[in-house]
N, C-alpha and C positions, 0 to 999 in steps of 0.2 A: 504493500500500500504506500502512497505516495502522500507527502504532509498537505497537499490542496486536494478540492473536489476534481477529478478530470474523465473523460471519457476513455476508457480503454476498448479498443476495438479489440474484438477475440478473434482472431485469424484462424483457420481452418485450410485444408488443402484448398480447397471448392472454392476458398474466396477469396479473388483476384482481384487485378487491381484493373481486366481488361470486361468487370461488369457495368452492365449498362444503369442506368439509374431507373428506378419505376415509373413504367411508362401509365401516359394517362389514362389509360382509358380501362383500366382495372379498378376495385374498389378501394378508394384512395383519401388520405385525409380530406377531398375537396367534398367527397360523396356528403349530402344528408343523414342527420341522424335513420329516420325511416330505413331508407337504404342500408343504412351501415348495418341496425338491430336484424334486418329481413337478411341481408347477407351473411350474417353472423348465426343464426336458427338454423336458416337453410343449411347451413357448416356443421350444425352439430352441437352449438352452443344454448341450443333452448334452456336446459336444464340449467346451468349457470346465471344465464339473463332472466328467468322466472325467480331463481333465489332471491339476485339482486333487487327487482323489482319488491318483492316480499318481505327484506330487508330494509330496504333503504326507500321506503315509496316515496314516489316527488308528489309536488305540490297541485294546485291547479294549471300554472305556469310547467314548461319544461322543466328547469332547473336552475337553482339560482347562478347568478354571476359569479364564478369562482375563480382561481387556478385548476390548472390541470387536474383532476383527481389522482391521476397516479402516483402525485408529490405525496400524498401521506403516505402508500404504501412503501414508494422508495424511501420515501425517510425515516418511518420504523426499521429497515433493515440496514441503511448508513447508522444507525446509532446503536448498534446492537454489535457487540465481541463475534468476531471470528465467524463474521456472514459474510459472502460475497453478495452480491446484487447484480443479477443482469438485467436489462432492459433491449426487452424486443417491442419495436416499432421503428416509424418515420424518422430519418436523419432530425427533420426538424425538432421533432417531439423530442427525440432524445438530446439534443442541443440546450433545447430549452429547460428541460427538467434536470440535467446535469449545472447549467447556468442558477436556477434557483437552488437547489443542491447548493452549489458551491454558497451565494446569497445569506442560509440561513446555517452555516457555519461547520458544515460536512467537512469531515477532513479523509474523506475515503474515496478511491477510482470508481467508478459506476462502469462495468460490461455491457458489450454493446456487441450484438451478432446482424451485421448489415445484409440486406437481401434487396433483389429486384424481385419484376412481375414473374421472372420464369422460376426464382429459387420458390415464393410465395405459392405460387397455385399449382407448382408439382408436387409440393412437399420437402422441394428438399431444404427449405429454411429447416425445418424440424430437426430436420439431421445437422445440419450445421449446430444448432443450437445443441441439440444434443451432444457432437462430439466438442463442442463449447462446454459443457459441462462438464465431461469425463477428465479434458484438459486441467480445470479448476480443482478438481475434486481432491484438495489434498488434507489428509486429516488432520496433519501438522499446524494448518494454517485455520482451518474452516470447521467450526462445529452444522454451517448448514449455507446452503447455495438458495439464494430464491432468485426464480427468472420472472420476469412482469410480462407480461403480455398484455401491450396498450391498443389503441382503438383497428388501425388497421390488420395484425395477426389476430385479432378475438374477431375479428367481423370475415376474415378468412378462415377462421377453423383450425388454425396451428394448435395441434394437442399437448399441451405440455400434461394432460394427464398419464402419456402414454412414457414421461418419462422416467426413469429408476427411480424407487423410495428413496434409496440411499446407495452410496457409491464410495467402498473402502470406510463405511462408515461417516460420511459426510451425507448430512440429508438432505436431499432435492427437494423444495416446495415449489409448486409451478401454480401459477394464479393469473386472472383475466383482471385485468383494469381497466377495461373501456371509459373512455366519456361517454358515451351513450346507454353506459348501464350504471355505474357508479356514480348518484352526483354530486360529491363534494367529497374533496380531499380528505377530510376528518372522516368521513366513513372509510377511506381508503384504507386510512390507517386501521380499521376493523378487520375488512376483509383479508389484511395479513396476519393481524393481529390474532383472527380466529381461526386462521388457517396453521398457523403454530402451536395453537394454543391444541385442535383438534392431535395435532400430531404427537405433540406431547404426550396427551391424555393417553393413548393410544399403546406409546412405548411405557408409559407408567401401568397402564394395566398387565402388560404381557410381563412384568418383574422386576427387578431394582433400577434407579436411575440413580443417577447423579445427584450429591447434597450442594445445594447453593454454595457460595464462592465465602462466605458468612457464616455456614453451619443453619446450623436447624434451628428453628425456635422452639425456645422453652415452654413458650404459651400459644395459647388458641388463637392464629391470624385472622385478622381483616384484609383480605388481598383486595388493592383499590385499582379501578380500574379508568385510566384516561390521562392524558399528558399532563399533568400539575408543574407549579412552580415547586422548584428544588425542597424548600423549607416545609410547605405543608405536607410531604405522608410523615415528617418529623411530629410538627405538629398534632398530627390526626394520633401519633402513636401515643404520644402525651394524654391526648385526651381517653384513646384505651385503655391505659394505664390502672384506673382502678376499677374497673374494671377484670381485670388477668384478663387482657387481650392486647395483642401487638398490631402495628402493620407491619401489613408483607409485603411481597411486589409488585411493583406497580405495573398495571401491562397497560401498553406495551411494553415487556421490558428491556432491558438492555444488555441480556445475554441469556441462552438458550436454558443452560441451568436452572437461571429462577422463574420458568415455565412451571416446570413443575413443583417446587415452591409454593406456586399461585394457584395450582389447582389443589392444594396440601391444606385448604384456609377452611376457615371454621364456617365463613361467610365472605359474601363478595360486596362490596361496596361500589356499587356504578355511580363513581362520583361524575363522568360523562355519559349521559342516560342511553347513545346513539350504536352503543358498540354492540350491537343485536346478535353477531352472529359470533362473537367472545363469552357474550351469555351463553347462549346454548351450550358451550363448549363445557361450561360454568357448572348448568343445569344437567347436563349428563351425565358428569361427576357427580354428582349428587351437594352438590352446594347453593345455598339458596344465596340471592338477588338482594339487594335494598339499595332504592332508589336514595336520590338528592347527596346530602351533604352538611358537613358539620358548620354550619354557614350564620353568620350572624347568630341572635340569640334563641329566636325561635327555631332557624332550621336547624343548629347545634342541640338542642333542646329534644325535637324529635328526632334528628339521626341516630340518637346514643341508644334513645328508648326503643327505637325499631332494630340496629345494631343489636343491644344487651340480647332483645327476645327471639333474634333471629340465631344469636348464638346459644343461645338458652343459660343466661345470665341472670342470677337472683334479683328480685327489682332492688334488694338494699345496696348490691353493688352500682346496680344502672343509678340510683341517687345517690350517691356518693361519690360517681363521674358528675353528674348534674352539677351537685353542690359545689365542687370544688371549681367547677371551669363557668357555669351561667355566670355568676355573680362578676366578675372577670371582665366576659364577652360584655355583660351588660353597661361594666363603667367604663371600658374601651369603648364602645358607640357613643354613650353619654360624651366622653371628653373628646369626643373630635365628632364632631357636628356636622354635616353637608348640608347647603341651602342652594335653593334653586332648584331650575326645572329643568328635565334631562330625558334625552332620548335617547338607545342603547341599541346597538345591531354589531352581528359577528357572525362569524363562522367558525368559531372554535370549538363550540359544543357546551361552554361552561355560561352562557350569557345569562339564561335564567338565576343562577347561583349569583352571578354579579349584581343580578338585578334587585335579588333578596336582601342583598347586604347593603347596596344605596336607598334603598325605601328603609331599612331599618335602620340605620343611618340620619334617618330624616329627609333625604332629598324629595323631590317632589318628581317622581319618574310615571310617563304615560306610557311609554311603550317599550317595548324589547322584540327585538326581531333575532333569530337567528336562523341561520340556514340550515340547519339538522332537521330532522321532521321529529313530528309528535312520539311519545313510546312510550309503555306504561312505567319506567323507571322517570320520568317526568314529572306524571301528575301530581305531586306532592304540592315540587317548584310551583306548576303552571296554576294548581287550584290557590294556594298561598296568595299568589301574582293577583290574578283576577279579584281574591276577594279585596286587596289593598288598592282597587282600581286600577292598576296597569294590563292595558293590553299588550298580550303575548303574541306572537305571529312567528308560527312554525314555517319553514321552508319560506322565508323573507326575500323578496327579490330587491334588487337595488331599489325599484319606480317605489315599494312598499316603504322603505326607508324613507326616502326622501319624500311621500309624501306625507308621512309622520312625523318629520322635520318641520316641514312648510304649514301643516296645521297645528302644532303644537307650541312652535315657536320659542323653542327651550331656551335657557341661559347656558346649555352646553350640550352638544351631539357629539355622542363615541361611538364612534362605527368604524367601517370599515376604509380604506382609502380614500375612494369614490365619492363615500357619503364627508368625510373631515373634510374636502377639495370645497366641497358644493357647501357646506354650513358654512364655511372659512370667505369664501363669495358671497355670502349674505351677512356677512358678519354677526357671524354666529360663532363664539371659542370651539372648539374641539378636537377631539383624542383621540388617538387611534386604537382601536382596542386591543389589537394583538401586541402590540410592545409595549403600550403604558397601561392597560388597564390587566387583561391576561397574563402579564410577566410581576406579579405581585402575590405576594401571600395572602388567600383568601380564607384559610381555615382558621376558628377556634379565635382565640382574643389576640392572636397578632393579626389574622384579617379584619379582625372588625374595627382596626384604625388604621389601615395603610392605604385605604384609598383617598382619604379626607385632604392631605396636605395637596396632591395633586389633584385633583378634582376643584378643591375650591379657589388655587394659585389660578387653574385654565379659566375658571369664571370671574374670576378678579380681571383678566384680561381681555374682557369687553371695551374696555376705554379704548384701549391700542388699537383694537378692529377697528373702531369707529374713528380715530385718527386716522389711522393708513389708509380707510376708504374714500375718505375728505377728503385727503391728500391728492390721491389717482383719479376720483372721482373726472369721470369723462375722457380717461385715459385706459388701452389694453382691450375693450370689448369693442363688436358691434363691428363699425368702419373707421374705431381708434385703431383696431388690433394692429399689431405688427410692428417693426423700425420705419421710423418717420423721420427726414433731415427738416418739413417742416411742419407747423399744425396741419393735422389730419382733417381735413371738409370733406361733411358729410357727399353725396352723390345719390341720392335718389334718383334723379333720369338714369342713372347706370343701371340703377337695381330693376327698375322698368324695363328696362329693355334686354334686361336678362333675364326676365321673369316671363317676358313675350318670345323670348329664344326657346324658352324650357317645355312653355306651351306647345309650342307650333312643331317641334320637336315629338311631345307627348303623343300628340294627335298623326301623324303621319307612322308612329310606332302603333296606333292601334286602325290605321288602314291595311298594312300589312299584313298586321295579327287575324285580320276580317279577311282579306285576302286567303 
């Protein structure tokens, strides 16, 4: 492995350097979702694409505006010991998700087995990939190989089921990542997630495994499950503590070992409600589920109680975690106060949890959108929400955002890029939620004061919006936009008569079309 992100092409006999690139007129990133899904069935992927559908249901909308979905599953396997990652599909796709790779701080090569139309629809990509694999397989190096199969190979039918469990003892996981079956990264991160997790389970039934890198726990774990800030499964183990219950690991995790660890737990904690087909993985072991999180006073309040009885914990221990930490959580929100009114949109999976803890908090929050869909490890979050008046909105698309912006009219908007750009333009403060609001300890009484200092500095900084927009005002939009050597005059006859081009233009497009 090399100390940056980079693409290692896997070379094979077959793959020269006198191949032709893919021709158009095969099924190709350009094709239509429709297309892609009907191409991908007819291949043999029904059974796959019906999963995901059943897992991951989208919205009314297609699917929200995201990155790639493939980014989560490749990036649970860049941050996990002694996994390789390949990645099959499009040069471009794989450019691009090696680029954000590299972006959010991977320090691993990403694999990469290149094909045209003739390796694709003979089959012999499969073999390429395959003897890609047997090349990797070294047990020295690799406790497990996963290859991604992104929208163009999943919509041809490339079977990576068909290739070896395990090789010299290194485990092969072959998995579909389409865009037009996965919709958002964060479930991406599931479908690997659970596809390890199934593996696991699997070799732990058939006889001994491996002991974590740690040893074994002395008490009954809480295995939590969903990407956290560092600090909080700390935190969460604190508040098990009197309890006699630890945390375990966190999955995804970050080496194959404490796979099964994670399925070793007393109970599972889906402190991210989304990871549907990690539950199952869960619930077949025989370990039961509990939705939300130790969140603010109230949600800390009922996690523990649901936690204790799900572990089958005396109630004088479950109140005697109460007692020791509520009183805590509660003068942590008391001394650090939030005022103002706030709109909340993400796509991390945690935003309900976030939104618990600024209404309890004090803020005044009307809505929360996030891009995951509904699942009954939720409705705790989303019935709490609703009764404190905020509207919740599963599978959020941007236009949902922004017009929860524009009718609300918050003293601060956290969202996503898109949405911080467009509040920032109306002079509106706001945050972006994956680096300042998601990158923060949200459990137990260090979360219930770490979002205060930042949240109320961003709305202190209203005055500046409204200076700098004074300032430019009439300047940057409209027919100011662009470098000017002198003032910019407006031009309406221009716009006329480009508006009389586009017309006459329209019209002679739908003679043809009649024709």
């Amino acid at each position: 492995m090399t100390d940056t992100t980079h693409t290692q092409v896997i070379n094979t006999d077959a793959l020269s350097a006198q191949r032709r690139p893919a021709d158009g007129d095969g099924i190709g990133c350009h094709a239509g979702r429709e297309q892609l899904d009907g191409a991908a069935r007819a291949a043999g992927k029904s059974e796959t694409l019906d999963r995901y559908a059943a897992d991951y249901p989208k919205g009314p909308h297609d699917q929200p505006q995201s990155m790639c979905p493939a980014f989560g599953s490749l990036r649970v396997g860049l941050r996990m010991r002694r996994t390789a990652t390949v990645l099959s599909g499009s040069a471009c796709c794989v450019y691009g998700l090696t680029f954000t790779s590299h972006f959010y701080g991977a320090r691993r090569s990403v694999g990469y087995v290149p094909f045209n139309s003739e390796t694709l629809v003979t089959g012999k990509l499969f073999e390429d990939i395959r003897e890609a694999v047997y090349k990797l397989a070294d047990p020295a190096q690799y406790d497990a190989i996963v290859i991604i199969n992104l929208c163009v190979p999943t919509a041809s039918g490339v079977p990576l089921q068909l290739l070896p469990k395990e090789i010299d003892g290194v485990r092969i996981i072959g998995i579909d990542v389409p865009g037009f079956g996965v919709p958002t990264h964060a479930e991406a991160k599931d479908v690997l997630a659970g596809a390890m997790l199934r593996y696991a389970r699997q070799e732990a039934e058939q006889g001994p495994v491996q002991a974590p890198r740690s040893g074994v726990a002395d008490r009954p774990t809480v295995a939590l499950v969903g990407e956290m800030f560092p600090v909080d499964p700390v935190i969460i183990g604190s508040l098990l503590e009197p309890m006699g219950l630890a945390a375990g690991p966190v999955v995804p995790t970050r080496e194959w070992r404490e796979l099964y660890a994670a399925l070793d737990c007393a109970v599972v904690g889906a402190i991210h409600p989304f990871y549907t087909a990690s539950f199952r993985e869960f619930e077949a072991a025989g370990r039961p589920v509990v939705g939300s999180a130790p969140i603010g006073h109230d949600g800390s309040e009922a996690w523990l109680q649901a936690i204790g009885q799900a572990a089958n914990v005396g109630q004088a221990q479950i109140d005697a975690a109460k007692n020791r930490f509520l009183p805590a959580i509660r003068g942590a929100l008391a001394a650090n106060p939030i005022r103002g009114r706030i709109t909340l949109s993400g796509y991390e999976g945690s935003e309900l949890l976030v939104a618990r803890l600024l209404v309890e908090s004090g803020a005044d929050l009307r809505y929360v959108g996030t891009a995951c869909p509904q699942t009954p490890h939720s409705a705790a979050d989303r019935e709490w929400l609703s009764a404190h008046g905020v509207h919740v909105q599963y599978r959020a698309s941007l236009e949902q955002d922004l017009a929860a912006m524009r009718e609300f009219r918050p003293d601060l908007a956290i969202g996503t890029t898109p949405v911080v750009q467009a509040a920032k333009e109306a002079r509106i403060p706001a945050l972006y939620f994956t680096n300042l609001i998601s990158a923060r300890p949200l459990m137990g009484p260090a979360g219930a004061g770490s979002l205060a200092q930042v949240i109320n500095g961003a709305i202190g900084n209203k005055s500046r919006f409204d200076t700098m927009s004074e300032f430019f005002d009439g300047v940057g939009s409209g027919h100011t936009g662009g470098v000017w050597q002198d003032v910019p005059k407006d031009r309406p006859e221009y716009r006329a008569a480009y508006r009389a081009k586009m017309a006459k233009l329209a019209r002679a497009r739908s003679v043809e079309e009649a024709i």
